[in-house]
CHARMM-style PDB file with segment names, atoms N, HN, CA, C and O in Angstrom:
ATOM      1  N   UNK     1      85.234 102.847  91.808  1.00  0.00      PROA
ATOM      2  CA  UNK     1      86.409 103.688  91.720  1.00  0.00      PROA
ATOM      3  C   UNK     1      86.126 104.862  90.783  1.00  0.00      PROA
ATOM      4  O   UNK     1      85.788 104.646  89.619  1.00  0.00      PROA
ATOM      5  N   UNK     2      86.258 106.114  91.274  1.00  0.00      PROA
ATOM      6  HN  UNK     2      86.533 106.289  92.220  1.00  0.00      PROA
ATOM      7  CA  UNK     2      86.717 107.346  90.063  1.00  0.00      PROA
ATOM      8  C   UNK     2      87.848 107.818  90.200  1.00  0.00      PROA
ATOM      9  O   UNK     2      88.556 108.095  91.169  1.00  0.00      PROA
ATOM     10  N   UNK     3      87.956 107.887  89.003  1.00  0.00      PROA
ATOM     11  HN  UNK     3      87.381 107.662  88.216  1.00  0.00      PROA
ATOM     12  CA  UNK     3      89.203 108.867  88.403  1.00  0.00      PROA
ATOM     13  C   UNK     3      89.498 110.016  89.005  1.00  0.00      PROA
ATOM     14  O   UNK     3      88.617 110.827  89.293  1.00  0.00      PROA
ATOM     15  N   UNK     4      90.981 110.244  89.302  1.00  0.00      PROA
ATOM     16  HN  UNK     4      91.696 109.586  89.068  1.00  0.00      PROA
ATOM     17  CA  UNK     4      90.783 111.408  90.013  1.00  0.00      PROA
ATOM     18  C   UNK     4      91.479 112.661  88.839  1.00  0.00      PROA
ATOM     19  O   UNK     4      92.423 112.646  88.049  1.00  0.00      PROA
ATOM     20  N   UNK     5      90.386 113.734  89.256  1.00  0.00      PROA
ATOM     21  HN  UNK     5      89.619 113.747  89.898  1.00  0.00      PROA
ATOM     22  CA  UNK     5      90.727 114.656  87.899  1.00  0.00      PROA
ATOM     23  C   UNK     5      91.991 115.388  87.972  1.00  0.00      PROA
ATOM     24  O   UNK     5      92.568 115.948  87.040  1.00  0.00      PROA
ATOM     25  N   UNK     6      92.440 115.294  89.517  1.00  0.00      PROA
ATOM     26  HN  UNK     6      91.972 114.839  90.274  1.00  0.00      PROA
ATOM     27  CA  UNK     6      94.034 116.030  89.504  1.00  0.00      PROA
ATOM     28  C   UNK     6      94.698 114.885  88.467  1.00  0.00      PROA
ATOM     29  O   UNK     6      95.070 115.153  87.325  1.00  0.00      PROA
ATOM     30  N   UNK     7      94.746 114.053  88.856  1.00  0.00      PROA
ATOM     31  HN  UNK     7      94.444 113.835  89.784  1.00  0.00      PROA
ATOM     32  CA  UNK     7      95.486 113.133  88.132  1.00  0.00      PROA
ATOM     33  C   UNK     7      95.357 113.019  86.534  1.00  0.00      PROA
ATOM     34  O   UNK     7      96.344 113.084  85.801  1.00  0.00      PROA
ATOM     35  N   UNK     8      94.153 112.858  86.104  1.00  0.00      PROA
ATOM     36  HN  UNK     8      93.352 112.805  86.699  1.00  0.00      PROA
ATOM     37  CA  UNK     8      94.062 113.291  84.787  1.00  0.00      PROA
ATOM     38  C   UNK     8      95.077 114.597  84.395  1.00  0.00      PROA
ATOM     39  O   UNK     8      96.039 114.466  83.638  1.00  0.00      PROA
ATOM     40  N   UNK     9      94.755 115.680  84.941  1.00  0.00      PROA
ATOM     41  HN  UNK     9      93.973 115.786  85.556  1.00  0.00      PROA
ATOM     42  CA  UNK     9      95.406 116.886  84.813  1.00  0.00      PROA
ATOM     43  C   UNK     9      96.958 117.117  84.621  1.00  0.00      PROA
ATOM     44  O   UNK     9      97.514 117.503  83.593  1.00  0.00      PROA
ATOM     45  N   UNK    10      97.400 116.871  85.551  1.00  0.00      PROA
ATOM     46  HN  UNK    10      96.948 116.558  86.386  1.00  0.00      PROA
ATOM     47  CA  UNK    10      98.963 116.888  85.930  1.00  0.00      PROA
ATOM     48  C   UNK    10      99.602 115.806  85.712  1.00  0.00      PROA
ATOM     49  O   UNK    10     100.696 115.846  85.149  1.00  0.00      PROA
ATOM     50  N   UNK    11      98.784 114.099  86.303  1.00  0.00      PROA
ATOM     51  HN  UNK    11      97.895 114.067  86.761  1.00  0.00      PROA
ATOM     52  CA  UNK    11      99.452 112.807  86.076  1.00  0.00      PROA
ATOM     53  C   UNK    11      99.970 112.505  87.747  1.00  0.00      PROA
ATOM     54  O   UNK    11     100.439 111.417  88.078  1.00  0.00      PROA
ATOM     55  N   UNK    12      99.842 113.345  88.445  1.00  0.00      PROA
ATOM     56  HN  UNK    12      99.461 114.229  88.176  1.00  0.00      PROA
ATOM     57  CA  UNK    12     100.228 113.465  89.825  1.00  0.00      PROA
ATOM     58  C   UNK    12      99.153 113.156  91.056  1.00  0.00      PROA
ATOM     59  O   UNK    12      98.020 113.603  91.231  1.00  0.00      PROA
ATOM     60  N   UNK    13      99.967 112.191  91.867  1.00  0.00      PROA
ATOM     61  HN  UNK    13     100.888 111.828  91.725  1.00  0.00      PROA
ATOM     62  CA  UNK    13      99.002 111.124  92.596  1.00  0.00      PROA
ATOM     63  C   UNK    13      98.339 110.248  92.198  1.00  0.00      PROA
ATOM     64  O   UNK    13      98.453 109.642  91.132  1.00  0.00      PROA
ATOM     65  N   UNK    14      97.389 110.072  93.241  1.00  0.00      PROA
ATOM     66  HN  UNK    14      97.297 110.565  94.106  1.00  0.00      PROA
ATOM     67  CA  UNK    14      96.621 108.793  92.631  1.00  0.00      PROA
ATOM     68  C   UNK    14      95.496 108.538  91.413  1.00  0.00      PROA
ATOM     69  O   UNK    14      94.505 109.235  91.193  1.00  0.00      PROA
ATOM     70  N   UNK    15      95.885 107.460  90.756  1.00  0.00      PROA
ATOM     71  HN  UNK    15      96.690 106.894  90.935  1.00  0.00      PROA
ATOM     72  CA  UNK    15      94.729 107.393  89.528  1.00  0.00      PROA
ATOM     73  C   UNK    15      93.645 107.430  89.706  1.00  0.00      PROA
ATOM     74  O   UNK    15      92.927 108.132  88.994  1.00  0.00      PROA
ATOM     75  N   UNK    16      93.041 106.511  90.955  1.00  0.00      PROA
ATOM     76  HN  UNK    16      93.625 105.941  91.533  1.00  0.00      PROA
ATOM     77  CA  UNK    16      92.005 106.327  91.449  1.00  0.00      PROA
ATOM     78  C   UNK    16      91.328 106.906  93.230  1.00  0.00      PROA
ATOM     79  O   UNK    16      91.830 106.663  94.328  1.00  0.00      PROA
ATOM     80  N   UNK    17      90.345 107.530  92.980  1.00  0.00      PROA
ATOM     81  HN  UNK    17      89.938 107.728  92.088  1.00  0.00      PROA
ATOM     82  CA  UNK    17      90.004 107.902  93.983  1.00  0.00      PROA
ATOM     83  C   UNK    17      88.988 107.068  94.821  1.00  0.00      PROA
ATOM     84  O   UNK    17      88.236 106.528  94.010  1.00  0.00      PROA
ATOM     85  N   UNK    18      88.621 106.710  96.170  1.00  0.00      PROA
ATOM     86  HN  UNK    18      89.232 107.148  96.828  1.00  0.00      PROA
ATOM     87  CA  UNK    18      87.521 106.166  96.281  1.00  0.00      PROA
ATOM     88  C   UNK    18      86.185 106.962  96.145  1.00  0.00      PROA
ATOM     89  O   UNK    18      86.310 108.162  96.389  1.00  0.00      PROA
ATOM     90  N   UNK    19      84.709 106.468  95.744  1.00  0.00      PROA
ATOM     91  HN  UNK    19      84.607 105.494  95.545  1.00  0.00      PROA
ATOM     92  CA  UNK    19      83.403 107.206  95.735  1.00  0.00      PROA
ATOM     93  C   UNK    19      82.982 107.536  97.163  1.00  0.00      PROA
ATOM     94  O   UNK    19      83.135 106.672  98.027  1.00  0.00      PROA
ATOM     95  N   UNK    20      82.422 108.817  97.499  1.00  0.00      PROA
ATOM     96  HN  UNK    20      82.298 109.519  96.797  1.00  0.00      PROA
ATOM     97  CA  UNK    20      82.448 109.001  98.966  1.00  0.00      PROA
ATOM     98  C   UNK    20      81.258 107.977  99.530  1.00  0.00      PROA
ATOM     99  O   UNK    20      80.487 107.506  98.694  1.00  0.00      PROA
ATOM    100  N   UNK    21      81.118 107.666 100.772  1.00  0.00      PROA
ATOM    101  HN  UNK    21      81.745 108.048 101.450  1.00  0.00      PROA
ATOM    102  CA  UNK    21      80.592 106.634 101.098  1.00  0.00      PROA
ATOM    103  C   UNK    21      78.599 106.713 100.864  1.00  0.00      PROA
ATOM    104  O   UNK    21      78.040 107.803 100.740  1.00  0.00      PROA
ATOM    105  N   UNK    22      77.920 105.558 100.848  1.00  0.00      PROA
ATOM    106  HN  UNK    22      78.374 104.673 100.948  1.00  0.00      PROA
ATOM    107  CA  UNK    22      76.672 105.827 100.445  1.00  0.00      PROA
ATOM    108  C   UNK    22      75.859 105.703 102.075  1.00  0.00      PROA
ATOM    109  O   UNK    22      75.683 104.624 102.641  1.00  0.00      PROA
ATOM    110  N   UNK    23      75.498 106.852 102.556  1.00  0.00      PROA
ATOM    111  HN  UNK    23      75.642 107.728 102.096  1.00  0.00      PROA
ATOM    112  CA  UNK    23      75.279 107.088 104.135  1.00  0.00      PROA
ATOM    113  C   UNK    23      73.692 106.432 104.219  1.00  0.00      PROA
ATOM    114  O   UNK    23      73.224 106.001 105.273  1.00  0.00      PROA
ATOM    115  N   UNK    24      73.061 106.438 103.103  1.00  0.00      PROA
ATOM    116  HN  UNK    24      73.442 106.789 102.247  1.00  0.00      PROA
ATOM    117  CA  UNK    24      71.839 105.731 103.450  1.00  0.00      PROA
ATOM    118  C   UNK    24      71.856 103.695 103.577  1.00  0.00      PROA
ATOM    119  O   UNK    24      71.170 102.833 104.128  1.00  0.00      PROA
ATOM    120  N   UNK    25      73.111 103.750 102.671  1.00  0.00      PROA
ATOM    121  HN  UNK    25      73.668 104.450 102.224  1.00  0.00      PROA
ATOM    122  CA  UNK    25      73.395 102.109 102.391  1.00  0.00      PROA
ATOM    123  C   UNK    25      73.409 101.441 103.975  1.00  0.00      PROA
ATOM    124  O   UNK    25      72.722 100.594 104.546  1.00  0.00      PROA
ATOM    125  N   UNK    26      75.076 102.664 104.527  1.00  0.00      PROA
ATOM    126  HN  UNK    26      75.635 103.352 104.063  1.00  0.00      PROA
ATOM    127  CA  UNK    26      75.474 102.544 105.563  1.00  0.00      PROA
ATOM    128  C   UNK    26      74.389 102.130 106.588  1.00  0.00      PROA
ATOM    129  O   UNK    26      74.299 101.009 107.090  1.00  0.00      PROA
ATOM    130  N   UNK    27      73.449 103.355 106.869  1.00  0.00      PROA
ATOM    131  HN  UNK    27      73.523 104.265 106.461  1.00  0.00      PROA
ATOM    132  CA  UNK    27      72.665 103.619 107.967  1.00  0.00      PROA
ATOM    133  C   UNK    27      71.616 101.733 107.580  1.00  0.00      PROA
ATOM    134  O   UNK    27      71.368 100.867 108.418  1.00  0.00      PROA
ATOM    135  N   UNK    28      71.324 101.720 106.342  1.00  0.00      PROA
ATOM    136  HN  UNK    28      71.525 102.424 105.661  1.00  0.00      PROA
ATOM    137  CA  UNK    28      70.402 100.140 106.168  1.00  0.00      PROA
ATOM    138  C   UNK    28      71.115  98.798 106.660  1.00  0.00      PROA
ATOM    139  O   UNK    28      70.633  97.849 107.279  1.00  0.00      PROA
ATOM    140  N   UNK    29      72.569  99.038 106.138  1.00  0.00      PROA
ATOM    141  HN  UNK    29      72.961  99.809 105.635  1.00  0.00      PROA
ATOM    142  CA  UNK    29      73.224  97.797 106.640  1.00  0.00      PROA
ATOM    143  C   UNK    29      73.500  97.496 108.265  1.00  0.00      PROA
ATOM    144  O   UNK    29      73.552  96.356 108.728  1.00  0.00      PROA
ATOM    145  N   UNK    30      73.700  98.951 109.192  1.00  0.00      PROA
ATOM    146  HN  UNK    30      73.658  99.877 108.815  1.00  0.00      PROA
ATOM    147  CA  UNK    30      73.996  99.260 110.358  1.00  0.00      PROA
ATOM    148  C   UNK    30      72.099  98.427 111.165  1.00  0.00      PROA
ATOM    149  O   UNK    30      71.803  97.608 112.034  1.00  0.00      PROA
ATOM    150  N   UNK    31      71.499  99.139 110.369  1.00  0.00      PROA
ATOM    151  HN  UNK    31      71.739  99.805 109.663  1.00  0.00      PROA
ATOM    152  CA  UNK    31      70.161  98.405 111.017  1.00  0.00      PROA
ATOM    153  C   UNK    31      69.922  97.317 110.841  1.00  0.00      PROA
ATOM    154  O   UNK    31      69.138  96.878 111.682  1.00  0.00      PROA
ATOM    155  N   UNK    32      70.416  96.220 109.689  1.00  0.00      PROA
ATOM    156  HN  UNK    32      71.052  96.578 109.006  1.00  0.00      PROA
ATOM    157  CA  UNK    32      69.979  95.113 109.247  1.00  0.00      PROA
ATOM    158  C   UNK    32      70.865  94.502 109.783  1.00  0.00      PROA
ATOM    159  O   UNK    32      71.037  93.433 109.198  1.00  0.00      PROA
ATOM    160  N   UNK    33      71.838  94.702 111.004  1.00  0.00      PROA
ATOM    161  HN  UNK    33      71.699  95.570 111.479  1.00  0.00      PROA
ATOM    162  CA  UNK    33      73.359  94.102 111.470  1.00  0.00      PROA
ATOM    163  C   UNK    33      73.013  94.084 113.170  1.00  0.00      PROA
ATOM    164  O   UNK    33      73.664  93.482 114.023  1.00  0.00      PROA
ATOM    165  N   UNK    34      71.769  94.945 113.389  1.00  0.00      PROA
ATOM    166  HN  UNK    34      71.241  95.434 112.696  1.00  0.00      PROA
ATOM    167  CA  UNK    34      71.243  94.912 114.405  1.00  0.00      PROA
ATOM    168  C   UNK    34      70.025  93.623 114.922  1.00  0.00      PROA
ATOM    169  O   UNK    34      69.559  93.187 115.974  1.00  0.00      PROA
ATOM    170  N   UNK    35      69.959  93.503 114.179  1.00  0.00      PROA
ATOM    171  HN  UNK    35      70.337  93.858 113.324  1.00  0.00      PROA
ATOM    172  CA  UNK    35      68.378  92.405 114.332  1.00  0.00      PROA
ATOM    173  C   UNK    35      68.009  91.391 114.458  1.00  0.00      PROA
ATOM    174  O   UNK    35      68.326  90.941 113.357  1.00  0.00      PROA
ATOM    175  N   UNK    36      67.601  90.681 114.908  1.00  0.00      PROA
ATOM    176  HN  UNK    36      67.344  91.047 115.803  1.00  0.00      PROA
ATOM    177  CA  UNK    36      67.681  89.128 115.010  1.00  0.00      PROA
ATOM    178  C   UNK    36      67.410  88.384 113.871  1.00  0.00      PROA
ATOM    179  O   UNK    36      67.313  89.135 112.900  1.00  0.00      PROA
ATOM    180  N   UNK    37      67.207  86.922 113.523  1.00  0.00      PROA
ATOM    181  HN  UNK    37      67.286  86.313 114.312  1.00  0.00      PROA
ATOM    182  CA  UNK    37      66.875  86.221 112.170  1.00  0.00      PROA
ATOM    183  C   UNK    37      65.703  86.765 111.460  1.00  0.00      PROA
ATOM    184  O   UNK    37      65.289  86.991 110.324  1.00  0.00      PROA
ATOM    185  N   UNK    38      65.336  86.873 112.866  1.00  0.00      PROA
ATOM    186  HN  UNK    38      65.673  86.689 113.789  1.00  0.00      PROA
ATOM    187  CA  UNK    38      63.322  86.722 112.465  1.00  0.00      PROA
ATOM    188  C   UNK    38      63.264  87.889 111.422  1.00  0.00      PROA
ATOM    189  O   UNK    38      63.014  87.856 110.217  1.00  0.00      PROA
ATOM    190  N   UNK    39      63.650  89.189 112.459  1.00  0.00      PROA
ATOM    191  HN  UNK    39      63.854  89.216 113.438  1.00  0.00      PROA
ATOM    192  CA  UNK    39      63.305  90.561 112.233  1.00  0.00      PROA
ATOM    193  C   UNK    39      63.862  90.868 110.747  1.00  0.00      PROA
ATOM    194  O   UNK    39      63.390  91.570 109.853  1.00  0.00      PROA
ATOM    195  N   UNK    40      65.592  89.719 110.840  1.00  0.00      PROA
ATOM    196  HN  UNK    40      65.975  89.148 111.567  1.00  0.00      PROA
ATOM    197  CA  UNK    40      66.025  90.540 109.138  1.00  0.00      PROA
ATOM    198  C   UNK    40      65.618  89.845 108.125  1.00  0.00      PROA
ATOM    199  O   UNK    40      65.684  90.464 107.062  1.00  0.00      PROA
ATOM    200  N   UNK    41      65.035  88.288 108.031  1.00  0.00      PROA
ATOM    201  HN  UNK    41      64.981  87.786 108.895  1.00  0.00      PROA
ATOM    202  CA  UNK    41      64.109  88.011 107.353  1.00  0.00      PROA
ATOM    203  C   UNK    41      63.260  88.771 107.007  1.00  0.00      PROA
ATOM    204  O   UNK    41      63.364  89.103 105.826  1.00  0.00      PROA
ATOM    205  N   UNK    42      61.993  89.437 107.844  1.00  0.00      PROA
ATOM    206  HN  UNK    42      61.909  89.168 108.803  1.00  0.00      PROA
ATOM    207  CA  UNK    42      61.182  90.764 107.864  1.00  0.00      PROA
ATOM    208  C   UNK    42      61.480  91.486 107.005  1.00  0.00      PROA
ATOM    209  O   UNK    42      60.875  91.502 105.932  1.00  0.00      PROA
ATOM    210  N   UNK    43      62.668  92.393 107.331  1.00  0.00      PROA
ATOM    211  HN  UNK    43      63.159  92.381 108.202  1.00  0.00      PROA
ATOM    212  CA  UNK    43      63.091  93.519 106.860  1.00  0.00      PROA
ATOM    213  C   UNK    43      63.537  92.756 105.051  1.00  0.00      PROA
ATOM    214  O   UNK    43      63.378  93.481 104.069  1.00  0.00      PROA
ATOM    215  N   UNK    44      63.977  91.548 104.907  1.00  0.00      PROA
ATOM    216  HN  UNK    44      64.106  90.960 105.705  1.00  0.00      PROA
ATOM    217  CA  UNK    44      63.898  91.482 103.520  1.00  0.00      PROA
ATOM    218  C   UNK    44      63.084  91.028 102.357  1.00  0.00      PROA
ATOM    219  O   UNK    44      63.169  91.123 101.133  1.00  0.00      PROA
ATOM    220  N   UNK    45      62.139  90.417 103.346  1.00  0.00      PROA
ATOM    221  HN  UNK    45      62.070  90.339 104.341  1.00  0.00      PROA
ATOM    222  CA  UNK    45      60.715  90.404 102.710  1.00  0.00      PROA
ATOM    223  C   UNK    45      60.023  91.522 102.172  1.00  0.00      PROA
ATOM    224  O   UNK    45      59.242  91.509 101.220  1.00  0.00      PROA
ATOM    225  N   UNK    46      60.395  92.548 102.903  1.00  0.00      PROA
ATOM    226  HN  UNK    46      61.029  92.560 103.677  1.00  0.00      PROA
ATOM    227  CA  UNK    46      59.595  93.893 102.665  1.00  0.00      PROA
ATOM    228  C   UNK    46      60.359  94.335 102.037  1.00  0.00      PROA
ATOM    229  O   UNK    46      59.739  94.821 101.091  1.00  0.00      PROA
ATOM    230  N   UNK    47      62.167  94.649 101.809  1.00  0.00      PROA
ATOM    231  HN  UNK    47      62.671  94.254 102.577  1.00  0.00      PROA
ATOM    232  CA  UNK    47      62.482  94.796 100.622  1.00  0.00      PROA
ATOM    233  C   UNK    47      62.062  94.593  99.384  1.00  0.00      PROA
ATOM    234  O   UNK    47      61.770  95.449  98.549  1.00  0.00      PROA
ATOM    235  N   UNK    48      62.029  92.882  99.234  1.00  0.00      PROA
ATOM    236  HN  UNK    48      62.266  92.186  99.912  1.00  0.00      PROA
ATOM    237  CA  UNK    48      61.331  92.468  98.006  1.00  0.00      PROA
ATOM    238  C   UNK    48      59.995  93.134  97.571  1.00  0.00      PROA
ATOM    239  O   UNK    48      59.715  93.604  96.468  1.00  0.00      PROA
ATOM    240  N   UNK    49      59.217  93.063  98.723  1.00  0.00      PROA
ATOM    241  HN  UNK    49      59.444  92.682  99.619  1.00  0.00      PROA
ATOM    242  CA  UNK    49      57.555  93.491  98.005  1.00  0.00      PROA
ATOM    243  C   UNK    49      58.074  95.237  97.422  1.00  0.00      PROA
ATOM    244  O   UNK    49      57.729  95.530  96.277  1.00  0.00      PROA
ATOM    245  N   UNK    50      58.727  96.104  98.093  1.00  0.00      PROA
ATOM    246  HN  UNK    50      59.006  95.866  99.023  1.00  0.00      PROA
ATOM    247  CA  UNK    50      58.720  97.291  97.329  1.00  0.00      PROA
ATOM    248  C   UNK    50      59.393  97.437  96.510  1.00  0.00      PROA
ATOM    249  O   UNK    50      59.213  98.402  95.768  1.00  0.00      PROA
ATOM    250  N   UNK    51      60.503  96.508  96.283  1.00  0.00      PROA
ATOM    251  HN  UNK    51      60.649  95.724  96.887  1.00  0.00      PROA
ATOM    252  CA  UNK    51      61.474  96.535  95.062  1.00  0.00      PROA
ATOM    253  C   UNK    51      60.473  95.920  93.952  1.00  0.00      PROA
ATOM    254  O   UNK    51      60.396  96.601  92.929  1.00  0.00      PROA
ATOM    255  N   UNK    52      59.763  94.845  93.984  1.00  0.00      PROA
ATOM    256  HN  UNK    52      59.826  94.292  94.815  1.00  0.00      PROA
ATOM    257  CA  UNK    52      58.345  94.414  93.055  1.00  0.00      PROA
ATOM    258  C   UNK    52      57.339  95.598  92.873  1.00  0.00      PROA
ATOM    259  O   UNK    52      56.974  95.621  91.698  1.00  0.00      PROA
ATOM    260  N   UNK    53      56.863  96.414  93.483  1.00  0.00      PROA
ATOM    261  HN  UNK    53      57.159  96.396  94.438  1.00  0.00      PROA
ATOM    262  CA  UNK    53      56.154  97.700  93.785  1.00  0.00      PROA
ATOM    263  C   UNK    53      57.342  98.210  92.751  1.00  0.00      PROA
ATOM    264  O   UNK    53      57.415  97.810  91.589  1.00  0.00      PROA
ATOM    265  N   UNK    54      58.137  99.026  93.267  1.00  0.00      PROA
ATOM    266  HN  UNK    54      58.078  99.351  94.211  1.00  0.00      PROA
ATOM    267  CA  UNK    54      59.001  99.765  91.841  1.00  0.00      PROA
ATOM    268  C   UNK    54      58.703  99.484  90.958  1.00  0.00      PROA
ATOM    269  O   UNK    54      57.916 100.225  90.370  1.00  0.00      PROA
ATOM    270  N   UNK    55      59.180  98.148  90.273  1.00  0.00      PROA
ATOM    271  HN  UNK    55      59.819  97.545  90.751  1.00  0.00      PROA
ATOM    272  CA  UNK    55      59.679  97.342  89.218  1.00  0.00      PROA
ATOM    273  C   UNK    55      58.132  97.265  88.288  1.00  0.00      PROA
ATOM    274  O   UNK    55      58.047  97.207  87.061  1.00  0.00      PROA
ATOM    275  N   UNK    56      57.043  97.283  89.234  1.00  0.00      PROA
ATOM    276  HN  UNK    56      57.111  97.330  90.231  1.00  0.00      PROA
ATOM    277  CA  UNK    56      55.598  96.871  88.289  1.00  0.00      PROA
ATOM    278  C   UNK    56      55.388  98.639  87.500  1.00  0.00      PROA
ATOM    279  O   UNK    56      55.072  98.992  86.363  1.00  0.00      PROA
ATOM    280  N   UNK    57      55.761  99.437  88.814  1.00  0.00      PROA
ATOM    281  HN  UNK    57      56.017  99.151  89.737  1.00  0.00      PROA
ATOM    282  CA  UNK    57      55.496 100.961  88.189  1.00  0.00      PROA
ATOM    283  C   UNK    57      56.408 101.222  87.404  1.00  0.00      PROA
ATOM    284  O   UNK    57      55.974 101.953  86.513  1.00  0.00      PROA
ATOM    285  N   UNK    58      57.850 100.907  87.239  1.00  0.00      PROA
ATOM    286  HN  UNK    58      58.203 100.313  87.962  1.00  0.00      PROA
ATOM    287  CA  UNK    58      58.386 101.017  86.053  1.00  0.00      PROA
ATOM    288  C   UNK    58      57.785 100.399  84.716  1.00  0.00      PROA
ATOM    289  O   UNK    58      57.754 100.966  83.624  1.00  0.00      PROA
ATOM    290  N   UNK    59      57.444  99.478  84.932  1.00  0.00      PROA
ATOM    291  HN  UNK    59      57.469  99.017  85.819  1.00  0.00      PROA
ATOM    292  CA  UNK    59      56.908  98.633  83.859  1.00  0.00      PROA
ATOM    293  C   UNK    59      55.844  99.503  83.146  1.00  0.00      PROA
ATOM    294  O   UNK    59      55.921  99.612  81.922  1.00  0.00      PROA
ATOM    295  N   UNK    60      54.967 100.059  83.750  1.00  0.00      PROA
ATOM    296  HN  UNK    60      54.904  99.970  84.744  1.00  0.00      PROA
ATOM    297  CA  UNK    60      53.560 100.491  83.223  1.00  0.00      PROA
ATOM    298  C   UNK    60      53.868 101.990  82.727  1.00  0.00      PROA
ATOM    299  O   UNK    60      53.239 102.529  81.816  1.00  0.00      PROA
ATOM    300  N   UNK    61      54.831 102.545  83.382  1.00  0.00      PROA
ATOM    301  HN  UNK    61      55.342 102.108  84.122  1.00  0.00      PROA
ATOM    302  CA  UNK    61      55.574 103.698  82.242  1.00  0.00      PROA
ATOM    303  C   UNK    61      55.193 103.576  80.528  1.00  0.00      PROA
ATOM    304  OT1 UNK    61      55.696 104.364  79.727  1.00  0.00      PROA
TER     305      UNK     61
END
């Protein structure tokens, strides 16, 4: 949720605004909603190894 700055401002409408939507999330979940067991197993295996890939290159920073 953010704040919406009219509202800060004036006090008028809503407090809370929704965050506009995350189109890459979207487009991952839309593909991972497509796939059979096998394939989204797959697809989260390979999540993991590059989220581990990140996580080691953060480390060595």
């Amino acid at each position: 949720m953010v704040i919406d700055k009219d509202w800060i401002k004036t006090g008028e409408g809503e407090m809370f605004t929704a965050p506009p939507p995350d189109i890459k999330l979207e487009r991952l979940i839309e593909i991972y909603n497509t796939l059979d067991g096998l394939l989204k197993e797959c697809l989260l295996e390979q999540s993991d190894i590059l989220l581990k890939i990140y996580k080691d290159k953060i480390d060595k920073k």
